[in-house]
Structures are given as structure tokens and as C-alpha cells.
C-alpha positions, 0 to 999 in steps of 0.5 A: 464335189463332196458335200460334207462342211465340217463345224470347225473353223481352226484359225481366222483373220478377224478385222477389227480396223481398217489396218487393224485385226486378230488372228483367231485360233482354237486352243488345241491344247485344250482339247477334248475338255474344252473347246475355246478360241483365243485372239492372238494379236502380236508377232510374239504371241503367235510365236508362242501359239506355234512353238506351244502347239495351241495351233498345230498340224502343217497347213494350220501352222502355214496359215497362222504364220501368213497371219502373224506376219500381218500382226507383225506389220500391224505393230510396227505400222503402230509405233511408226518403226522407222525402220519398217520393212528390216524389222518386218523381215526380222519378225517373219524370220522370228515365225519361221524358226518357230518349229522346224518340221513343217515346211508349210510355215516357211511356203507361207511366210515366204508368200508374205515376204514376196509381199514386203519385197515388192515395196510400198507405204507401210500402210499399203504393205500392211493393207496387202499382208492382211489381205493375202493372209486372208486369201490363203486362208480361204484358199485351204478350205477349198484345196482340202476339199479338192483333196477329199474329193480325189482321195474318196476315190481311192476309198472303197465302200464300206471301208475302214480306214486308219489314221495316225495323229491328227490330220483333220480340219483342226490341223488345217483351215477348217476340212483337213487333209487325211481327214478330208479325205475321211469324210468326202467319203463319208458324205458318198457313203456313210458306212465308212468307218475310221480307226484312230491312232492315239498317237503318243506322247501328245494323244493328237489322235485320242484328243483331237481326231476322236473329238472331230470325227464324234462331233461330225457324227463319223464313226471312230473307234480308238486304238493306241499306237501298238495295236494297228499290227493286231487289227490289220492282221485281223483283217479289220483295216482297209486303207491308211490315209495320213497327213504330212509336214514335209514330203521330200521330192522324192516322195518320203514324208515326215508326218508325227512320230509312229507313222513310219511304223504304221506304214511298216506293218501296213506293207507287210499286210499289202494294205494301200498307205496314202499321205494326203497333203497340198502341194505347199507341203512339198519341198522340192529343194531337198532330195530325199527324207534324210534332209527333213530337220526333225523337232525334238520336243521336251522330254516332259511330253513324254515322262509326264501324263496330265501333269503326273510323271509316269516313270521313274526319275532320272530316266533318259528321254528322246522326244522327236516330234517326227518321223520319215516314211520312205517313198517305197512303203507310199501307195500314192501321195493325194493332193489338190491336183490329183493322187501321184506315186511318190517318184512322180512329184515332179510332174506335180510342179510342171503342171503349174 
């Protein structure tokens, strides 16, 4: 396995009891300006956590979920809820309708309700939601790195590798996905160089990807999301690694709004599209792309830069938060059991 740690540390469970904790996060909206973690201590602030993107990216949000089920029982076991496991059940389902995309938000809560159902004391479902939220937690880390280390393979050296949105150790536990990829590389062969998307309307790239890669001293270059065409023809970009929030079963991924662009001119110019994400990010219980709900999200992300509106007033906005890359433009699909052609996945579950 690649040696490579990265610095950051996205979200963790924090006991500060015996049936007692906090979920913390880094504020991601924050960011570059400020680096700063909070502790999020109730259901309803981690519902806001999610919906307001101060925790974002797939995998972060799955692992934020399993730990605001835990803060959900921990107030219910608080104010003694006599009705205990109907209302936890209405306080996972309250999570889960947080953002739509993203399927690992559901995979989580669902690994937490399988917990609820199993029965119990309050006390003992409580002891084993924080438990198995911390379990998963851990888990990411080394399923990302598994990740890196398979899609380094497919790196070549010297290779200069574009990325779209943010898909790094701030959208997981603390490695990334696509970035996990990037910087397995890295730690075999540190000429490798990455170009970033800025990734409008919320700049996940400029802000977020720029600012992970600079502190893990990888080199990055930034470019805004219009100018991937002019570099591939150029021939400066070798590869495309990109992460993902839900990868039908036959293989089409919904990843941030552009990457289906990205994916388009980078088949035109016979460059290799990979989307690295785990195996929870895989929804076997739809088809194709066409079943992937997509968020729409405020028109203000769009209309408005750092509190300033950038266009003229009564301007029609569409701001959906997503988009779908079809399965034909995907070289392969790397994951933490190893790289798949799209119309494969399937041989993915019968591994398990």
C-alpha cells in the first residue's frame, strides 16, 4: 500500500460520555479562508450540516448520517422518549431526506437502522449506533486508500490528471476518492501533476481541491470548468479521475454538475475517464442514470459570488447540483475491490 497520510481529518465521533459524544466536522464553507472544525450535537444541527453543505462530498455525508443517527438516540435516550425506537426511526428518515444525490447517505442510515431493528434497551441501541458509526467511520479511510492504491495503477508516470469538483479527503473520511487516487500516485511517483476544475457555482474545486493538494504539497494547477477542451487538445491532460454520489448498476454516474462535459471532451480526445468511489456508492436498485433524483439547489449559488449578484435582476436560474455520465464514456469505475468496466458491477456484489 501507498504511504501517503493526508493532514485532514473531515468528520469524527468525539465521546464525551460513556453514552454521550459529538460529531466533529470542518466547516467546508469556510474554506479556503478559514480552516475550522465545529461539533454538531443534535439530529437537527446535522441536518443542517447536510443540507447547508458544511459537510459535502458522498462518502462525508454517508459517515455524517450514520453519526447524526447517533445524536438522534442520544436525545431521545436524554428526555427518556417513551416512544424511543418510532421516533429514532423518524429522526433517520429526517437525515436521509437531507440531499437526495447522494446515495451514500441512505447505505449509511440504512447500516444504523438495521441496528434499531435488531431491538434492545435504549441504552444498548444507543451504545451500538455510536459504536457502528465509529466503525464506519474508520472504515472509510482504509477503503479509500484501497482505492488509491488500485487506481495508481492505472496512473502513468509523469501523468497529468484532471479532476472535477472536489472528491478528496474533505469529501470522505480523511483520503478521498479521486484524490486518493492522486496522491497514491503521488507517494510512487511525486512528478505527477494534477489540474483542477473550478467547478462552478460553488468553486468545490477552486476552494477545496486547490486547497488539499497545496497543503499535501502536490502540484496543482487551476483552471475554470470551460478550459479542460483547450488543455486536452494541447495534449497537457493524460488521465480523468473524478468521484461520484451514485453509479446506477449499469455503471452511469451522477457526480457534480460539468463532469458529464468533462467526460464528453475527454472521449473526443481518446483520454481514459475514471470514476473512483466505494462500493456504497453503488445503487444496484436502479438501472440506469435516468433514476438518479438530482438536487436542484438555490439560484443564489448561482446569481451571487461571495455575497455580490453578478447578473442582471430577474434573470431565470436552473441550478441542478448534478450531473450523469453515461456508462459508454467511463474507462472504468475503481473502487476498494478493484478497477470494472462500468457494465461489470455486478461481478462487484458477487464478490461479496
Amino acid at each position: 500500500m501507498s504511504e501517503f497520510h493526508s493532514k485532514i481529518k473531515t468528520v469524527e465521533w468525539i465521546k464525551t460520555g460513556e453514552l454521550e459524544g459529538v460529531s466533529r466536522m470542518v466547516d467546508q464553507t469556510l474554506i479556503p479562508y478559514e480552516y475550522k472544525k465545529i461539533d454538531i450535537k443534535t439530529c437537527g444541527q446535522m441536518y443542517n450540516a447536510i443540507k447547508t453543505m458544511i459537510v459535502r462530498g458522498a462518502p462525508a455525508i454517508g459517515i455524517s448520517g450514520a453519526h447524526g443517527a447517533a445524536l438522534c438516540a442520544i436525545e431521545l435516550l436524554k428526555k427518556n422518549e417513551q416512544n424511543f425506537t418510532a421516533e429514532l426511526k423518524k429522526g433517520i428518515e429526517y437525515l436521509n431526506s437531507s440531499r437526495p444525490t447522494a446515495v451514500n447517505l441512505s447505505w449509511a442510515l440504512n447500516e444504523q437502522l438495521k441496528i434499531v431493528n435488531l431491538g434492545g434497551t435504549k441504552e444498548e441501541i444507543t451504545r451500538a449506533l455510536i459504536e457502528n458509526a465509529i466503525k464506519l467511520e474508520n472504515e472509510d479511510i482504509e477503503i479509500n486508500k484501497k482505492i488509491g492504491d488500485y487506481g495508481a495503477q492505472i496512473i502513468p508516470k509523469g501523468a497529468a490528471i484532471l479532476t472535477h469538483c472536489n472528491a478528496g479527503a474533505l469529501a470522505t473520511v480523511g483520503y478521498g476518492t479521486a484524490l486518493g487516487v492522486v496522491r497514491s500516485a503521488f507517494a510512487n511517483d511525486n512528478t505527477i501533476k494534477v489540474f483542477a476544475d473550478e467547478t462552478r457555482p460553488r468553486q468545490q474545486g477552486a476552494r477545496i481541491t486547490t486547497f488539499e493538494l497545496v497543503e499535501d504539497g502536490i502540484p496543482v494547477t487551476l483552471i475554470t470548468d470551460g478550459m479542460c477542451s483547450y488543455f486536452m487538445k494541447k495534449g497537457m491532460i493524460d488521465v480523468v479521475v473524478v468521484g461520484a454520489d451514485r453509479i446506477a448498476a449499469n455503471g452511469d454516474s451522477a457526480n457534480k454538475i460539468g463532469t458529464y462535459t468533462v467526460a464528453i471532451a475527454a472521449k473526443y480526445h481518446n483520454i481514459p475517464f475514471y470514476i473512483a468511489a466505494p462500493k456504497s456508492t453503488i445503487d444496484m436498485s436502479i438501472k440506469t442514470g435516468d433514476e438518479i433524483p438530482i438536487e436542484l439547489r438555490d439560484e443564489k449559488e448561482v446569481t451571487m459570488i461571495n455575497g455580490k449578484r453578478i447578473c442582471a435582476e430577474g434573470v431565470n436560474v436552473i441550478n441542478p447540483s448534478f450531473d450523469v455520465t453515461p456508462n459508454e464514456l467511463i474507462a472504468g469505475i475503481i473502487t476498494e475491490c478493484g478497477i470494472f468496466k462500468p457494465q461489470e458491477l455486478e461481478k462487484l456484489f458477487m464478490k461479496s
